[in-house]
C-alpha positions as CSV (number, residue, x, y, z in Angstrom):
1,X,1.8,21.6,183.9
2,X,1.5,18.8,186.0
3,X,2.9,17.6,189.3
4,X,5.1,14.4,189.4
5,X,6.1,12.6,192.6
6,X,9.2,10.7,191.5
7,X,9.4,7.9,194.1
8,X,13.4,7.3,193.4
9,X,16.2,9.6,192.8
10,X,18.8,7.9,191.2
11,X,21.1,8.5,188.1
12,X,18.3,7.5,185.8
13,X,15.4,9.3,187.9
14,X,18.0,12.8,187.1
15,X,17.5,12.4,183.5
16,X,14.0,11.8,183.7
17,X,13.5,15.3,185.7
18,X,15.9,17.0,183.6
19,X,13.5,15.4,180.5
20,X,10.2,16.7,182.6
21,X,11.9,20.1,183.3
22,X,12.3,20.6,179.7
23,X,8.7,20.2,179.4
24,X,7.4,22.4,182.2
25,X,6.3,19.7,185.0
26,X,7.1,20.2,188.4
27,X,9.2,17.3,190.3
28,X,8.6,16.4,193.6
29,X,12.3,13.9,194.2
30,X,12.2,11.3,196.6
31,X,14.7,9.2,198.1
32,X,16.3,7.6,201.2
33,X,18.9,9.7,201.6
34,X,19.3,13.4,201.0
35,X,21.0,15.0,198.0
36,X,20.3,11.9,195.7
37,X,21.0,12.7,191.9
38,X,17.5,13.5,191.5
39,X,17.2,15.6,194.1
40,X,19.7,18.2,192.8
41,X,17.7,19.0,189.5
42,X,14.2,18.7,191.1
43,X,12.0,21.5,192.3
44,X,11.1,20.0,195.9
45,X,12.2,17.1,197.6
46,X,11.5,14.5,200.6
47,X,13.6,12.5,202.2
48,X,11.8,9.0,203.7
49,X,11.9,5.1,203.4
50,X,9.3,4.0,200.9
51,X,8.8,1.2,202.4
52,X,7.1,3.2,205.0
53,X,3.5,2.9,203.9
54,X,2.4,5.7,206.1
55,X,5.2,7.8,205.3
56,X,4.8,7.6,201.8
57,X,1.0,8.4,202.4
58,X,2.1,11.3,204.0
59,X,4.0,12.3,201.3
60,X,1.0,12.0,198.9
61,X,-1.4,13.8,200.9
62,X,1.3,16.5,201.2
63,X,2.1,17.1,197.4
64,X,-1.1,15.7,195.9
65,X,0.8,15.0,192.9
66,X,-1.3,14.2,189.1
67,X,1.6,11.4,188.4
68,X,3.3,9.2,190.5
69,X,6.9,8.1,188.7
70,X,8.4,4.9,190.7
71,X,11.9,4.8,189.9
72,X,13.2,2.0,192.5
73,X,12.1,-0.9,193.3
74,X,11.9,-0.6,197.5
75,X,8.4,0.9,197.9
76,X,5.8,-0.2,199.5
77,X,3.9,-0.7,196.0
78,X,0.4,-2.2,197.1
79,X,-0.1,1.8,198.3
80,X,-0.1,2.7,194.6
81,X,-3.7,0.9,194.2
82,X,-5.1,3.1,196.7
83,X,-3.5,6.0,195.2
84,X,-4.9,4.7,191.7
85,X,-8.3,4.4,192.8
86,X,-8.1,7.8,193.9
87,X,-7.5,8.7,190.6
88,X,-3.9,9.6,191.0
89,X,-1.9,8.3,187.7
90,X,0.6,5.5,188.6
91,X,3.3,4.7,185.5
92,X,3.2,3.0,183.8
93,X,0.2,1.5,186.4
94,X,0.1,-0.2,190.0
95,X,-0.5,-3.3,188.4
96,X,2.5,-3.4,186.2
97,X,4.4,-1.8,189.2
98,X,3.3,-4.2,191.5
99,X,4.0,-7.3,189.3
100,X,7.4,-6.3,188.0
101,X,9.1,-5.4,191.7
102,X,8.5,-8.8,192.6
103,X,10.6,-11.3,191.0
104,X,8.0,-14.4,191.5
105,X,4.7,-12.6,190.0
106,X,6.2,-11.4,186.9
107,X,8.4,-14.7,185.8
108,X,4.6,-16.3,187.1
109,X,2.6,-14.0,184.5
110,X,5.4,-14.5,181.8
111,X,5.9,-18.4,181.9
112,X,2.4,-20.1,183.0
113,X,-0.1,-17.2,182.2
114,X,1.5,-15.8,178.8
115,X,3.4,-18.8,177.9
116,X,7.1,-17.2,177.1
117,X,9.9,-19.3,177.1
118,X,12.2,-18.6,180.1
119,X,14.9,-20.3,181.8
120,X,13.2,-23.3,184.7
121,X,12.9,-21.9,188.0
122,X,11.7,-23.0,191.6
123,X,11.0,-20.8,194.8
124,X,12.9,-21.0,197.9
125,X,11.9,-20.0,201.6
126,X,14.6,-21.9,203.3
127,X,17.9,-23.7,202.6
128,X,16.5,-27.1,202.8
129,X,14.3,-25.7,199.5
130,X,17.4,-23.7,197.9
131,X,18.7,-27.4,198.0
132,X,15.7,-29.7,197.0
133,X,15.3,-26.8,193.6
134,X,18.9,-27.0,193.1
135,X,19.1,-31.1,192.6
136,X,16.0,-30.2,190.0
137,X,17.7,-27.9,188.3
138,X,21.4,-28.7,188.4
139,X,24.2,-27.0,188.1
140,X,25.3,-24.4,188.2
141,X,21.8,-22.6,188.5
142,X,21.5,-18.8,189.3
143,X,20.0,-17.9,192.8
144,X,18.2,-14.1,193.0
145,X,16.3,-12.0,195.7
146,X,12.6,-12.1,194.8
147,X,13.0,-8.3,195.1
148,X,16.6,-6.6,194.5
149,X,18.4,-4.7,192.3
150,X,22.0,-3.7,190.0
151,X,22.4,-7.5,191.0
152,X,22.7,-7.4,194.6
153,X,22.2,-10.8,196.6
154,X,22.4,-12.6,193.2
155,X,24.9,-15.8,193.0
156,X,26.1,-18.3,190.3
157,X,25.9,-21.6,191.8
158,X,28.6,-23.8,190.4
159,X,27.9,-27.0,193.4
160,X,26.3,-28.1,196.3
161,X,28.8,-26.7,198.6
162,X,28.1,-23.1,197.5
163,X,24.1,-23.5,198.1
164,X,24.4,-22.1,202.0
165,X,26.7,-19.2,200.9
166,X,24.1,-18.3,198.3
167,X,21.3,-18.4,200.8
168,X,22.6,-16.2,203.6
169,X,23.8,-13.3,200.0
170,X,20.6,-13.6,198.7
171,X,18.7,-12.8,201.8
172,X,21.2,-10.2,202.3
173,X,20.7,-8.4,199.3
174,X,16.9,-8.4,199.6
175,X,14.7,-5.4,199.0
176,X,12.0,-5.1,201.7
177,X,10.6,-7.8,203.8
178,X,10.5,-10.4,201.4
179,X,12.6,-13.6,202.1
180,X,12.3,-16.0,199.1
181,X,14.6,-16.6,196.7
182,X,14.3,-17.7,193.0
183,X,16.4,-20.5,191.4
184,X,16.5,-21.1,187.7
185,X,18.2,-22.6,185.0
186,X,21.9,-21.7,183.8
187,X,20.9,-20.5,180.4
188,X,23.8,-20.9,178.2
189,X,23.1,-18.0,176.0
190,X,25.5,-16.0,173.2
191,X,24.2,-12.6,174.3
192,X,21.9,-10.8,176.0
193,X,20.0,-7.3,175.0
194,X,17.8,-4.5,176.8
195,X,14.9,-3.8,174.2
196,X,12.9,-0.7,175.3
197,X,9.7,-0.9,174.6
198,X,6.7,2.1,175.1
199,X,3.4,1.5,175.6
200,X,1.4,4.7,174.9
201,X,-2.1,6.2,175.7
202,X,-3.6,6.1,172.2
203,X,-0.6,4.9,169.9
204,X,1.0,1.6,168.9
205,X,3.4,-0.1,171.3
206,X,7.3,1.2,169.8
207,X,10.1,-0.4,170.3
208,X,14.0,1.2,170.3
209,X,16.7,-0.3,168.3
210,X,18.3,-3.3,170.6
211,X,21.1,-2.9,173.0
212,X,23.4,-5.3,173.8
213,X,24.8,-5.4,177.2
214,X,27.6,-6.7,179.7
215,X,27.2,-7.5,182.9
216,X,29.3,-8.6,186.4
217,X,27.9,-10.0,189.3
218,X,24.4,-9.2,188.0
219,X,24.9,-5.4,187.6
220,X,25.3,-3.9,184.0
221,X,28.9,-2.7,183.4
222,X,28.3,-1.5,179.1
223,X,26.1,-1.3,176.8
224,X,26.3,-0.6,173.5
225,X,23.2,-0.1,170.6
226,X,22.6,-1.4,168.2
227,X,22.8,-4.5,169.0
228,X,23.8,-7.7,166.0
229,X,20.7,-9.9,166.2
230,X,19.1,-11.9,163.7
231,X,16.1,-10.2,162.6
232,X,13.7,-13.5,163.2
233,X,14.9,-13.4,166.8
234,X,14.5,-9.8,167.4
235,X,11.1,-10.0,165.8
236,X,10.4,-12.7,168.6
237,X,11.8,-10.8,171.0
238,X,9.5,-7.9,170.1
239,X,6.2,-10.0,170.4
240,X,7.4,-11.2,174.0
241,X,7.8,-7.4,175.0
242,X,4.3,-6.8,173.4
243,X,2.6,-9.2,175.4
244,X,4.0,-8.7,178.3
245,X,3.6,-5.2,178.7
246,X,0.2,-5.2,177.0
247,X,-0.2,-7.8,180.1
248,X,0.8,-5.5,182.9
249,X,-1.1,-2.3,181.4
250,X,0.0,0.9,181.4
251,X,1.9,4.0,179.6
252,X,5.7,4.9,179.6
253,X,9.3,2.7,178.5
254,X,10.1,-0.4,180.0
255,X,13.2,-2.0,179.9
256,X,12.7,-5.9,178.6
257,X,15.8,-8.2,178.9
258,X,16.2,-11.2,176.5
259,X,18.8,-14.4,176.7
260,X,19.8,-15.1,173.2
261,X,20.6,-18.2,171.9
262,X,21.6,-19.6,168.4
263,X,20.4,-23.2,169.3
264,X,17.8,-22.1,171.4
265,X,16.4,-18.9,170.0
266,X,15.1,-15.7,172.5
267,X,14.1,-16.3,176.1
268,X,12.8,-13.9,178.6
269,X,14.7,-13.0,181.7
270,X,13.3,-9.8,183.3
271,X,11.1,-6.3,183.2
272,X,11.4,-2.7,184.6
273,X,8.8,-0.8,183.8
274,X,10.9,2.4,184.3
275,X,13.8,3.9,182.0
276,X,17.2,0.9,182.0
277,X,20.4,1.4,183.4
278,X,22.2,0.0,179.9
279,X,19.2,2.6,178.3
280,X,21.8,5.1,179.6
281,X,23.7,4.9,176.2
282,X,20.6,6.5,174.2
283,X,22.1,9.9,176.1
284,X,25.4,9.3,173.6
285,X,22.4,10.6,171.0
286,X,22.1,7.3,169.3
287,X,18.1,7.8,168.8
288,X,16.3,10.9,167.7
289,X,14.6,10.6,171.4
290,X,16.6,8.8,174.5
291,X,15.1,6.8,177.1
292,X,13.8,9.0,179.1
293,X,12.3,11.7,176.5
294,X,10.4,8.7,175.6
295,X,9.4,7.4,179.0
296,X,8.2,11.5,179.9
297,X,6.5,11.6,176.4
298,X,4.4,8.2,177.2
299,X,3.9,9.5,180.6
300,X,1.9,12.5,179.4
301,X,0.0,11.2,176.4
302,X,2.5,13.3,174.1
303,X,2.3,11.9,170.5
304,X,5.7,10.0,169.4
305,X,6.0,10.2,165.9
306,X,8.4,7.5,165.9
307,X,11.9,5.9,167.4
308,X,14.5,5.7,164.5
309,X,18.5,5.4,165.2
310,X,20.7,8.3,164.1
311,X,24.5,6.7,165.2
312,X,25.9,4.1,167.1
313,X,27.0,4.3,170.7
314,X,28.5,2.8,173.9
315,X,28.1,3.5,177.3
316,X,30.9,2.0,179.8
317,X,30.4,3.1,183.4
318,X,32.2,5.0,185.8
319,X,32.7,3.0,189.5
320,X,34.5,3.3,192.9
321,X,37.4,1.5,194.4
322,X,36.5,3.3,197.8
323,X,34.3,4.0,200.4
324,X,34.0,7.3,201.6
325,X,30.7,9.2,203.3
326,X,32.1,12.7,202.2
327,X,31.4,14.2,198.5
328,X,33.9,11.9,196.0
329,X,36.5,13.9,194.0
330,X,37.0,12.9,190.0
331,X,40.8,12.2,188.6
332,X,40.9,12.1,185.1
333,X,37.9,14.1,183.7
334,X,40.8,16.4,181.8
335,X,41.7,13.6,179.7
336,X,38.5,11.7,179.5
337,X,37.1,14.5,177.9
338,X,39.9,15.0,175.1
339,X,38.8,12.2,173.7
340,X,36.2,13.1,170.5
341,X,32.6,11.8,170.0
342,X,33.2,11.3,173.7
343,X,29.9,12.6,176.7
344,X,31.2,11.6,180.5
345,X,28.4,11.9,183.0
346,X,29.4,12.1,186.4
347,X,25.6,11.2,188.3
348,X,26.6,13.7,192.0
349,X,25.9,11.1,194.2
350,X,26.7,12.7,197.6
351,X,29.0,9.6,199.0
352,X,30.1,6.5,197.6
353,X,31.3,2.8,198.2
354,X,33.4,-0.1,196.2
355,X,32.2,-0.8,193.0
356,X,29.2,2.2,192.9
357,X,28.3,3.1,189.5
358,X,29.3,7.0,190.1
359,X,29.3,7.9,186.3
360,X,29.2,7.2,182.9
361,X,31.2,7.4,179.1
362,X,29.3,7.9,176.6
363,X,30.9,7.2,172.8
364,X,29.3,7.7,169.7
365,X,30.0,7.0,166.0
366,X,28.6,7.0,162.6
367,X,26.2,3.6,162.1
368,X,28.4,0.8,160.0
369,X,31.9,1.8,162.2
370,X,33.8,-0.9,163.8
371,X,31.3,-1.8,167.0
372,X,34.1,-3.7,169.0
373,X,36.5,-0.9,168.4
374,X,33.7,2.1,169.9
375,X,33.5,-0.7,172.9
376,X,36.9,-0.2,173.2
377,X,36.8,3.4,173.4
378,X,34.1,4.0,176.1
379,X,35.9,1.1,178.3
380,X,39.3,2.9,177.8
381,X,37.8,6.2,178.9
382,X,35.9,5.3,181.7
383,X,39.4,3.8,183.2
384,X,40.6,7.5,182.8
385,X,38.4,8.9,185.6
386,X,39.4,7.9,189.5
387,X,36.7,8.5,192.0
388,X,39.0,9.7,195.2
């Protein structure tokens, strides 16, 4: 058995401990807040910022976990060295944790040190520098945090006049102490898919069946697998991934995001090196192991014999019209569930706000049924169930 100090305690940190559960580890669940997801499935819990580097050494020195699990992206990640030195296991490592929770050294590795193709892109510390990158790149151009996530502080600049107001959202939605903002190129892309990707201890890199996904405002709102690609583009998609992750080092599932384009072919966009949100649709049983079986098998150096799809599936998620700081009620869940091939997942988050993700639909069908029509399905019975 081994101890695992899951640093993030989320909807997709539950299904990881409810994956490590089922293989006898003990989960220590961390979080800002108390009763997060994780925290209701875990055996112990601790309840501090991770951005406090002294608080999260405290935590450390308190559990003296094998494995350290980052599951957000707001921790104070130049601690994980340390922790790695002291022979601690980081997943998939510090390095790869370190380069993917910043914004500006993994598009850095990916475009001038590996040579992928990716969207243009400038840095920006100051309006006057939002502006100057903007009249390189044109418009409109997409402005992001360096460090965020679910798309917070991310804008679609279609002028000039919306450069300020994409400034002042993008600091806003910042993750830590990091104000700098990245500026790219409006790719003009058909779709865009999640391909997870393991790296293991002493197997060959795998890679899941794609998934296509939808998203608003930066945040994913479906996804469905598997994915229509052309099988030249996904193979070019799957030697990005490769690199990249061979790049960063490490063991466990990384979620690797692609633009693609008929006239332009793949382009890389972004990597967490942690289970996906849209990964949430392997739980509709899609592959003979989901996300997170996979990401806990990588983790402990558990042989994979292999990834192969058994149905198709969509996930559409479950969010809130309303703020509230008291435990949400569900509407709905009677009827939701009446549908067949149908999973909802309601995550337990302890409050909510507008347009949380607070659950999940989950529809599944035999592979070669009508795709748009499953998409359909999993959309219609999300709608069912009212947060309130």
């Amino acid at each position: 058995m081994k101890k695992i100090l899951l640093l993030g305690s989320g909807e997709l940190g539950k299904e990881f401990v409810i994956s490590a559960q089922r293989k006898g580890q003990h989960i220590i669940a961390c979080d800002s807040y108390a009763g997060a997801p994780a925290m209701q499935v875990a055996d112990e819990c601790e309840v501090f910022d991770m951005l406090d580097g002294e608080a999260l050494q405290r935590a450390v020195e308190k559990h003296r976990p094998d494995i350290i699990v980052p599951e957000i992206e707001a921790i104070r990640t130049e601690r994980l060295y340390e922790f790695e030195e002291r022979g601690i296991q980081v997943v998939p490592s510090a390095r790869a944790v370190n380069f993917t929770m910043n914004r500006k050294a993994i598009r850095d590795l990916a475009a001038k040190e590996l040579g992928l193709k990716t969207a243009r892109y400038f840095y920006a510390k100051t309006p006057d520098e939002l502006k100057a990158a903007a009249e390189k790149i044109g418009f409109p151009c997409v402005v992001k945090p360096l460090m965020s996530s679910s798309g917070k502080g991310q804008s679609l600049v279609k002028s000039a006049d919306e450069l300020q107001q994409a400034w002042e959202y993008g600091c806003s939605g910042s993750r830590g102490d990091i104000r700098e903002l990245i500026i790219e190129e409006f790719i003009r892309f058909d779709s865009e898919i999640t391909l997870l990707t393991v790296t293991q201890k002493n197997g060959p890199t795998l890679f899941c069946p794609p998934i296509g996904h939808v998203q608003k405002g930066g945040d994913y709102r479906e996804s469905f697998q598997p994915a229509h690609i052309d099988p030249a583009h996904l193979r070019e998609a799957e030697a990005m991934a490769e690199k990249v992750t061979r790049a960063l080092t490490g063991a466990g599932l990384w979620g690797v995001e692609f633009f693609l384009s008929h006239e332009n072919g793949v382009y890389f966009s972004e990597l967490s090196p942690r289970p996906h949100d849209t990964g949430m649709v392997t739980l509709a049983g899609t592959q003979n192991l989901n996300e997170f079986e996979l990401h806990l098998r990588a983790v402990l150096g558990l042989p994979i014999p292999n990834i192969k799809l058994e149905r198709m599936g969509v996930s559409a998620v479950i969010l809130s019209d309303i703020a509230a700081e008291a435990a949400p009620q569900y509407a709905g869940l009677e009827e939701a569930v009446k549908e067949d091939d149908t999973y909802v997942r309601i995550f337990g988050k302890p409050a909510t706000r507008v347009n949380r993700r607070m659950g999940v639909a989950l529809c599944y069908a035999p592979v070669g049924s009508d795709m748009d029509a499953l998409r359909d399905k999993a959309k219609r019975v999300a709608s069912m169930v009212k947060v309130h």
